[in-house]
C-alpha positions as CSV (number, residue, x, y, z in Angstrom):
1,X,5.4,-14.4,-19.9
2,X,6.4,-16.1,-16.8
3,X,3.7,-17.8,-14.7
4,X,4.2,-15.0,-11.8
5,X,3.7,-12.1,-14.0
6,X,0.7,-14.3,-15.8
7,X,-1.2,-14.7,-12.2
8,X,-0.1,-11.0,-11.3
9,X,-2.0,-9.6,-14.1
10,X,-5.0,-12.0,-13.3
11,X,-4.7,-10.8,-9.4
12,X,-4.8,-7.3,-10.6
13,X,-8.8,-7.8,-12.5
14,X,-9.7,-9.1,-9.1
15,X,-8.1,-7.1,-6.8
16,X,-9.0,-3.5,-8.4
17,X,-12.6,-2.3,-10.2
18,X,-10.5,-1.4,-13.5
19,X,-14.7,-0.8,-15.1
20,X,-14.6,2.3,-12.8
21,X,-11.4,3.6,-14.5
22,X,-13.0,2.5,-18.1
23,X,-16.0,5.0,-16.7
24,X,-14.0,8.1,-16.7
25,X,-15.1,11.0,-18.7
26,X,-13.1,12.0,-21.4
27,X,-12.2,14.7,-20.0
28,X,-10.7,13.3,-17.0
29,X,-9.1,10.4,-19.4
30,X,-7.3,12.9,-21.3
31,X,-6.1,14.4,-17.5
32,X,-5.2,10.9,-16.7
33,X,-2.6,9.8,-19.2
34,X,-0.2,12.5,-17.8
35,X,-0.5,9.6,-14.8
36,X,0.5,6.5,-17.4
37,X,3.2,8.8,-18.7
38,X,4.9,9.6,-15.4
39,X,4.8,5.4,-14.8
40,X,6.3,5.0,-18.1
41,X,9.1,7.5,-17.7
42,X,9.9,6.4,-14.6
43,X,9.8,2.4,-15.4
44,X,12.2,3.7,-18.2
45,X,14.8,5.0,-15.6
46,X,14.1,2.1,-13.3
47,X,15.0,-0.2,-16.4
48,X,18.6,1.7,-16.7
49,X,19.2,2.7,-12.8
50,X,17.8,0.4,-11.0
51,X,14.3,0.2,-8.9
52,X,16.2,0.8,-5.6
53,X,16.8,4.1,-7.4
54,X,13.8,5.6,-8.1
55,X,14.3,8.3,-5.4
56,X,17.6,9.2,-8.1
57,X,14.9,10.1,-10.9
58,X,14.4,13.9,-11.8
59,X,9.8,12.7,-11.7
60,X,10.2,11.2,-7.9
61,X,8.9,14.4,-6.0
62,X,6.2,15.5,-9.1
63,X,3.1,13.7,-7.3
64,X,2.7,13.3,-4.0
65,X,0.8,9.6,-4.2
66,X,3.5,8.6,-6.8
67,X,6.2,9.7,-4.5
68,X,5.0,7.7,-1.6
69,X,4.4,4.7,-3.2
70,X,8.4,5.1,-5.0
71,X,9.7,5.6,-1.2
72,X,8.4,2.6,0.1
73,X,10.1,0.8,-3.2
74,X,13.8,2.6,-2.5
75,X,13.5,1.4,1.5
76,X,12.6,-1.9,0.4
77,X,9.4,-2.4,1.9
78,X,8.0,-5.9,0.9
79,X,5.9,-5.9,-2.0
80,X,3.1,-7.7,-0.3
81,X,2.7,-5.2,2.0
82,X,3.1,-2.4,-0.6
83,X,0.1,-4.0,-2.5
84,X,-1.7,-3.6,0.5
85,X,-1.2,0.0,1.2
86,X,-2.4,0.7,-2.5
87,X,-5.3,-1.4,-2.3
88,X,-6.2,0.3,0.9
89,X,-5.9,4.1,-0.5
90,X,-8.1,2.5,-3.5
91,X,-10.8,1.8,-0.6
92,X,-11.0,4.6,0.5
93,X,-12.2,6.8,-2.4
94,X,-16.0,4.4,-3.1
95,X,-17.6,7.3,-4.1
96,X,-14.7,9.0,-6.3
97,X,-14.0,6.9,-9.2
98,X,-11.0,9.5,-10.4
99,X,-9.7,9.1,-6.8
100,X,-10.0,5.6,-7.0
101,X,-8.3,5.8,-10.7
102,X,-5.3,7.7,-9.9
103,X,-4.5,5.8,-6.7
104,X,-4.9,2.5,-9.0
105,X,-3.2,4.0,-12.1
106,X,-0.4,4.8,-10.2
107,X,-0.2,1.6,-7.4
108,X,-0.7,-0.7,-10.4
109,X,2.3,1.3,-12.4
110,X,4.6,0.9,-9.5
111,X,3.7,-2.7,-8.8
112,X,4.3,-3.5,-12.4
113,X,7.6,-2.3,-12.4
114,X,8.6,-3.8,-9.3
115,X,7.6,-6.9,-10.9
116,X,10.1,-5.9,-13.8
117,X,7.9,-5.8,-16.8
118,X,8.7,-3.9,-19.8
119,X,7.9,0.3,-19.7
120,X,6.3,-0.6,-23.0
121,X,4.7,-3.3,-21.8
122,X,3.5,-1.0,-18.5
123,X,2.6,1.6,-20.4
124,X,0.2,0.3,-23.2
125,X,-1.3,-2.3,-19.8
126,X,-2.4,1.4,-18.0
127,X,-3.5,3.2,-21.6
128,X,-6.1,0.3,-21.9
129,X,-7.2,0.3,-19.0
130,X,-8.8,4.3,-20.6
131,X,-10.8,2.0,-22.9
132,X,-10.1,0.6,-26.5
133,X,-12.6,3.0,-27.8
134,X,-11.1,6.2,-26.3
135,X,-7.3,5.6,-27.5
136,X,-8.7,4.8,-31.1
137,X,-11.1,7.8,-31.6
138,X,-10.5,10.0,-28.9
139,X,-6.4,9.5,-28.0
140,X,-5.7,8.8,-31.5
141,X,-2.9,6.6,-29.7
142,X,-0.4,4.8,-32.4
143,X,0.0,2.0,-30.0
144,X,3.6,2.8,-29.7
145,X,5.0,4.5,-26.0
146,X,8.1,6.4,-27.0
147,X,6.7,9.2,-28.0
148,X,6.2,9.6,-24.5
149,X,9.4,9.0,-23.4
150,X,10.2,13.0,-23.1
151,X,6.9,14.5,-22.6
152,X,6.2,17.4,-20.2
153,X,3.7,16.3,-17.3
154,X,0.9,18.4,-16.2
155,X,0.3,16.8,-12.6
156,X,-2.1,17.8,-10.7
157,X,-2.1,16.6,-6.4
158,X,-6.0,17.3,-5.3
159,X,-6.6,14.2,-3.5
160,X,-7.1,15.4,0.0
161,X,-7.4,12.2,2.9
162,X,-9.1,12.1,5.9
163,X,-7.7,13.3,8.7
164,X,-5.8,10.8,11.5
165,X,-8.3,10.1,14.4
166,X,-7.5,10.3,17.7
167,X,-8.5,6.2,19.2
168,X,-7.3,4.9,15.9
169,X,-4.1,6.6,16.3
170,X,-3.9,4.8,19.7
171,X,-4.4,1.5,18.3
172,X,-2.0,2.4,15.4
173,X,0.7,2.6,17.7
174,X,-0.1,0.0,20.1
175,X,-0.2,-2.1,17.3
176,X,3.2,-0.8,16.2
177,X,4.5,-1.4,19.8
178,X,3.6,-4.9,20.5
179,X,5.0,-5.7,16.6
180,X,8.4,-4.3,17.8
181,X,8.0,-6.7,21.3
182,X,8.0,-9.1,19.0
183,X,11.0,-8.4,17.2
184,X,12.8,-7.9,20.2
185,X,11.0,-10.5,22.8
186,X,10.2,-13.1,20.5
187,X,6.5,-14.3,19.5
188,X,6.0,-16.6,22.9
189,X,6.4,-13.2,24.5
190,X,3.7,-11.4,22.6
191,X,1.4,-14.5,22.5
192,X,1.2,-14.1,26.3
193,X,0.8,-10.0,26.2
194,X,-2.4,-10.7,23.8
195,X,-4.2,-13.1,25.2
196,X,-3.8,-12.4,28.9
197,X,-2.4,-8.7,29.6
198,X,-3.3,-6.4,26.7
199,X,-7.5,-7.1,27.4
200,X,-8.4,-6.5,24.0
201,X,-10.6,-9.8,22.8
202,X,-11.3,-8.8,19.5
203,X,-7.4,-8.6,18.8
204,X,-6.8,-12.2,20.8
205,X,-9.5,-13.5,18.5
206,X,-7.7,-12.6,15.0
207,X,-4.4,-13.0,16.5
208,X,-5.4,-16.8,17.5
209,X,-7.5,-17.2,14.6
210,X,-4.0,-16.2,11.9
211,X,-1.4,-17.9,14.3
212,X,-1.5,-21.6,12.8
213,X,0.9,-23.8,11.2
214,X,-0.2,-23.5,7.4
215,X,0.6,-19.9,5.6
216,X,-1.4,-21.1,3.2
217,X,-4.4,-20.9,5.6
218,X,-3.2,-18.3,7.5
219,X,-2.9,-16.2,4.0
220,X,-6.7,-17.6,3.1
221,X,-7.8,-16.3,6.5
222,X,-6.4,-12.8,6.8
223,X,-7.7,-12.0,3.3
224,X,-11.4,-12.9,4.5
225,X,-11.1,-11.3,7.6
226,X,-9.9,-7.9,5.9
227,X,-12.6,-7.8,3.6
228,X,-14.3,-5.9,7.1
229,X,-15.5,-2.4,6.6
230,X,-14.6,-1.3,10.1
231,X,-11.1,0.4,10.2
232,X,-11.3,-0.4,13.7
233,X,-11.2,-4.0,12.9
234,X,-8.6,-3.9,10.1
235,X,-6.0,-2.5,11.8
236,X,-6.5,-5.5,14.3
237,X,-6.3,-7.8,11.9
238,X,-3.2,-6.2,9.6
239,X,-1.5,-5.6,13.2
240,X,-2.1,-9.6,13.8
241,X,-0.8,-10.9,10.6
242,X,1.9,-8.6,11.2
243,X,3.4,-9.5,13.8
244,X,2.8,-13.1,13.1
245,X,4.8,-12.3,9.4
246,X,7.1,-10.5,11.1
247,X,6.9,-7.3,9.4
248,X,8.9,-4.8,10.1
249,X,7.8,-1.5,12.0
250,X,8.3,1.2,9.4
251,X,6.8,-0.5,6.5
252,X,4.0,-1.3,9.1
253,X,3.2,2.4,10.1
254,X,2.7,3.4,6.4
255,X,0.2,0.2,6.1
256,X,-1.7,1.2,9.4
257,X,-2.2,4.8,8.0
258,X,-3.5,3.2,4.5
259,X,-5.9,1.6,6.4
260,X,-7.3,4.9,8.1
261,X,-6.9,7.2,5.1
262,X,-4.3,9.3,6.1
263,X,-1.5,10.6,3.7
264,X,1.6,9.8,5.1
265,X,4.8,11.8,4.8
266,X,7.3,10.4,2.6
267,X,9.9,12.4,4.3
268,X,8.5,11.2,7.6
269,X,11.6,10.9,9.7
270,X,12.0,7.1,11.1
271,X,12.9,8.6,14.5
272,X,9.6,10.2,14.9
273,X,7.6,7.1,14.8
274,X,10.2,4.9,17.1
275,X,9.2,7.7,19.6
276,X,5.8,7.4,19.8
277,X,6.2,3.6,19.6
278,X,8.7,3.3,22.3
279,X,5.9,5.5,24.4
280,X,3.3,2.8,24.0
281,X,5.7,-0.1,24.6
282,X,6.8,1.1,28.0
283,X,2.6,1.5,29.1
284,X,1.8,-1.8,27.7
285,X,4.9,-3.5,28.8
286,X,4.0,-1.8,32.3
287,X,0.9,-4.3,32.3
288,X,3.3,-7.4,32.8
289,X,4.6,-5.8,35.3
290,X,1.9,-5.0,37.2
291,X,0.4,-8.6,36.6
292,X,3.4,-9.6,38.7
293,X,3.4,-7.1,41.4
């Protein structure tokens, strides 16, 4: 094993509460390997097709969180900012550990084949995460995945997300807009609109805080200052290191609306969002203009 896929798998016992997955009932652990199953099938296909392909694969559309997270792999979102979203949607479900289990089962399935490990190697990495005990004298597992390879899934979508609130929505897109000024204007453009046009402090305060020299620090920073409970201040703080990593908008919209616990639309045209973005770009954009008048 490669040192990347080594520190991956040592990320992974930090990043996600795999004891609340272990503290299933058997009940819902029996429910749950249909989830491993669809990972391994589809790390299978991935293996002959390609990962850029998943959206090829006859499982894509069976589960709605599966088939968001797949999208975002096909369009070729960054997997850094894929991570995210997943360990966002994980948040939001504290008091639901078989919410917070499928959303890891799956985010972790995807992120493993992304990384290009082995469907055997993914598949018997998510059945452990059930518990040793329950695949020896409840599974009866043999320990060996194919099997599995043409099993019927029984998958069940009942994860229902908050809905999208009205002054996070505002942010969201202003947030979007002044990350597609940046694109287009360049950063000594946006630095200016932050810190002495767009009057929000807490913003020019995480924006100025991530916007030095080192990655390495600016990295170190972002993940303390996200460890925040207020969406509010999140989205802040992902739309700062956003812009400053020069994300691009799409990617961004879907990690915005894993911040606020909205289920996003994996068929979500591309046009509709440049709409609503454009809107907020011209009013903010107005307020250099005014400045000048």
């Amino acid at each position: 094993m490669d040192n990347e896929k080594r520190m991956f798998l040592e990320a992974l016992a930090k990043d996600f509460d795999l004891e609340r997955i272990k503290n299933l009932t058997l009940f819902e652990k029996f429910k749950f390997d249909d989830y491993v199953t669809l990972i391994y099938q589809e790390a299978l296909f991935a293996e002959k097709e390609g990962v850029l392909h998943l959206d090829k694969s006859p499982n894509y559309t069976r589960n709605k969180t599966y088939t968001l997270f797949a999208m975002l792999v096909v369009n070729g979102t960054k997997f850094d900012i894929i991570k995210e979203i997943i360990q966002n949607y994980a948040r939001s479900f504290e008091k639901s550990d078989t919410y917070y289990a499928k959303i890891s089962i799956l985010g972790i399935g995807v992120m493993m084949i992304m990384k290009g490990y082995s469907p055997d190697s993914i598949f018997n990495y998510l059945m452990l995460l059930l518990g040793r005990d329950f695949l020896l004298e409840n599974k009866k597992y043999s320990g060996s995945p194919c099997e599995y390879e043409n099993v019927e899934l029984d998958l069940v979508d009942a994860i229902k997300y908050k809905p999208f609130e009205g002054e996070l929505r505002k942010l969201k897109y202003d947030m979007l807009a002044l990350l597609k000024i940046a694109h287009e204007k360049g950063q000594n453009h946006v630095v200016d609109l932050i810190n002495n046009k767009y009057g929000n402090d807490e913003l020019k305060f995480f924006f100025n805080m991530l916007n030095v020299q080192s990655v390495e620090m600016r990295d170190y920073l972002f993940v303390e200052f996200k460890k925040s409970n207020s969406r509010h201040r999140r989205i802040l703080i992902n739309g700062a290191y956003a812009i400053l990593n020069k994300y691009d908008v799409v990617s961004t919209h879907y990690l915005f609306n894993s911040i606020i616990g909205k289920y996003s639309r994996y068929d979500k045209d591309s046009g509709e969002i440049e709409v609503e973005v454009q809107a907020r770009l011209s009013e903010i954009e107005g307020l250099v203009v005014e400045a000048k008048a």
